[in-house]
Each structure stands twice: as structure tokens, then as C-alpha cells.
C-alpha positions in Angstrom: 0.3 36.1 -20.0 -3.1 36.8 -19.3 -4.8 35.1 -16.4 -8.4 34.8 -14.9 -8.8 35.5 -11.1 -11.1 32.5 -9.3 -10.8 32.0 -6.0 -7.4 31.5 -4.8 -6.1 30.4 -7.8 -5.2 31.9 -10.7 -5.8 30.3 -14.2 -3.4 30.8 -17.1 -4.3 30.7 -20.6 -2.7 27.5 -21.7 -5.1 25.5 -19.2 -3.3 24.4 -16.3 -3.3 27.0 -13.1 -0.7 28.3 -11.6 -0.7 26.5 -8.3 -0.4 23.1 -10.1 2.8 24.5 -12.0 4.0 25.4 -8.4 3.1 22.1 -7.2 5.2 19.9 -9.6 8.2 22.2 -9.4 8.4 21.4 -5.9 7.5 18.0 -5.8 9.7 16.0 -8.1 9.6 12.3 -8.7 11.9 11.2 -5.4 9.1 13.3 -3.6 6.5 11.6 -4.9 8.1 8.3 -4.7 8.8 8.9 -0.7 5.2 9.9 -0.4 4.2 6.8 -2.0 6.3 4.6 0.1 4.9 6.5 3.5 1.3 5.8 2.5 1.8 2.2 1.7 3.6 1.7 4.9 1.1 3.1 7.2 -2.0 0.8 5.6 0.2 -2.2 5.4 1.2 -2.1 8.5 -2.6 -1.3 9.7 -4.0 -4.3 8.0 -0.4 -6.3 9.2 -1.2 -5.6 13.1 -5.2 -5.9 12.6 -4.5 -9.2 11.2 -2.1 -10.2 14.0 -5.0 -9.0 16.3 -7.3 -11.4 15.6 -5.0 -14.1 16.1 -6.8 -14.1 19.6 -10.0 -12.1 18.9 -12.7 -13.6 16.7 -12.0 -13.1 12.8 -9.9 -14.1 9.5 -6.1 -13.5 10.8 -5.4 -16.5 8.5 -6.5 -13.8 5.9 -6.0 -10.5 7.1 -2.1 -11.1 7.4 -1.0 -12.1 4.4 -3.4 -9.1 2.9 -1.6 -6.9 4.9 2.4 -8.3 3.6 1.0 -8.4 0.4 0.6 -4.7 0.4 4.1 -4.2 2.3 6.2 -6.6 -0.3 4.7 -3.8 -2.8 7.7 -1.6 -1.5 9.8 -3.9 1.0 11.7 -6.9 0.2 11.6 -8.2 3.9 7.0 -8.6 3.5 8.0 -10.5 0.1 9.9 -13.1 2.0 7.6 -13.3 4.3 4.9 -13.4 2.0 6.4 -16.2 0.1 7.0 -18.0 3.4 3.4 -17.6 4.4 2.2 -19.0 0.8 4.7 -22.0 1.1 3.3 -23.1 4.6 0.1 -22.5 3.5 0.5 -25.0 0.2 1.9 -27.4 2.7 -0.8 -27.3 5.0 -3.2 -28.0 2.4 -1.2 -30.7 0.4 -0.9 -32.7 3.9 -4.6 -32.4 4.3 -5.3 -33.7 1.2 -3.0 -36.9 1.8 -4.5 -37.6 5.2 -7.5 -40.3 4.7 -10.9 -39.0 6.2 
């Protein structure tokens, strides 16, 4: 097969160089899928303990937490619980609000 020299990589006829073709035969889909999972974790939990942060220093905690299981529950069934645990307390913090006469 005929191939141009640039740089480091090597580009093959058909279109796609040669590096990519090593790139996918290494990484298959559980890879991917791990990789995926690793990345979600670490922001999640980033925004999770920010959030829990300012539960004492000035800002949206209120906010920033359920952002931050919102992303988790994406991969984790424990942040979905949680999550709809959050909502529910939320709804029932409003609906007594609403009940109680100004």
C-alpha cells in the first residue's frame, strides 16, 4: 500500500492514518466505556464536593449539588437515588411554602 510520510504519522491511501488504525485496535469498546466512566467520575465528584463546600462558604450549594449527582447518576445508580431524593425534598419544600399563608 502506498503511504505518504508527514510528520510522525504515516497516511495510507484509503484516508485514515496509520496511527488511528493502531489506536482502535487497541482500544475496544470496554476501553472506551472505562475511560468514559473515569472522566465522569472525576468531574462529578469535583462539582459533588464544590457543591458540599459551599454549604459553609458563600454560594449556590442548593445548586451546585444536585448538578454535581446529576452528572454521577449518568453512570452510578447510588447519585440517581440520591438525586431523586434530593428532587423529592426539594418539591416538598416548595409545596409547604406554598401552603403556608404570608
Amino acid at each position: 500500500m502506498f503511504g505518504v510520510e508527514i510528520g510522525r504519522a504515516t497516511l495510507q491511501v484509503n484516508g485514515s492514518p496509520s496511527w488511528m488504525k493502531r489506536l482502535f485496535s487497541v482500544w475496544n469498546l470496554e476501553n472506551i466505556k472505562i475511560v468514559k466512566r473515569v472522566i465522569v467520575s472525576v468531574i462529578g465528584a469535583t462539582v459533588l464536593l464544590i457543591g458540599v463546600a459551599l454549604l459553609v462558604l458563600p454560594g449556590p450549594a442548593f445548586i451546585v449539588i444536585p448538578v454535581g449527582l446529576a452528572i454521577l447518576a449518568t453512570e452510578y445508580a447510588w447519585a440517581r437515588r440520591w438525586l431523586r431524593r434530593a428532587r423529592r425534598l426539594a418539591s416538598n419544600v416548595l409545596s409547604s411554602a406554598e401552603r403556608k399563608p404570608s
